[in-house]
N, C-alpha and C positions, 0 to 999 in steps of 0.2 A: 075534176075531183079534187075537194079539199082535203088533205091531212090535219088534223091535228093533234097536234105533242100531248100525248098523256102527261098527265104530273101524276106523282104517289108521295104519300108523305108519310113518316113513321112516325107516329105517337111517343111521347117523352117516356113513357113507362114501356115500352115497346121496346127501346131504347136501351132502359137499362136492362130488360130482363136479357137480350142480346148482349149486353154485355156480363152481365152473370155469368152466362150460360158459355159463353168464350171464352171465359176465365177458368172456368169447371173443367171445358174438355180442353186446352192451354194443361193445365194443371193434372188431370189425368194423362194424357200424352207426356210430359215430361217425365212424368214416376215411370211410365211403363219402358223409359230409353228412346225414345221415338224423335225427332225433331220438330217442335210442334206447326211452329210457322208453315215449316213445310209441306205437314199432313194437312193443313187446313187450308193452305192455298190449294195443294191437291183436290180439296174434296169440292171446294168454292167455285173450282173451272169445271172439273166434271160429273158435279152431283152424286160422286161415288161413295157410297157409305164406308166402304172398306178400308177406306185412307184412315178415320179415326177408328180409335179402339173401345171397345165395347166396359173396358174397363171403366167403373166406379158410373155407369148408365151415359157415359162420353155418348155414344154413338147414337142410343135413341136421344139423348136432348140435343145435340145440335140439331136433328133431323125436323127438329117441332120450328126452326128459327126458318121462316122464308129465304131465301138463300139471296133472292134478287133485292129485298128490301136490307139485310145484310151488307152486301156489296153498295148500296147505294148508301147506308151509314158509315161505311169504310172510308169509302172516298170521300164523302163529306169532312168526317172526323181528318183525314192528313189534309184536305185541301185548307181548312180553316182551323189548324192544331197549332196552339202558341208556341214556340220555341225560347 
């Protein structure tokens, strides 16, 4: 039996609206006192909604962002990030 490697790729507009949209709830989490990095790594490992705050619609817009094409823009973005 062969495997073979899925590939998925994220569309350039795709892209940014994930990055909007992590900006948004970044930026709702910070007003509310929260630590935001930290809620959202929280929420990134265990697809738990609870981690962000429902403040300023945080919680349903991350929820619309694939969580797995997310993570694969993440990594991408620090592996190949100018310094």
């Amino acid at each position: 039996m062969t495997e073979i490697t899925q590939k998925f790729t994220v569309p350039g507009d795709d892209k940014e609206t994930m990055r909007r949209i992590l900006r948004n709830v970044y930026e709702a989490l910070t007003e509310k006192g929260y630590n935001p990095v930290n809620q959202i790594v929280g929420y990134l490992l265990t697809e738990d909604p609870t981690y962000i705050t429902n403040y300023n619609g945080a919680r349903s817009m991350i929820c619309k962002i694939d969580r797995d094409e997310l993570m694969q823009v993440l990594v991408q973005e620090y592996l190949f990030a100018q310094y």
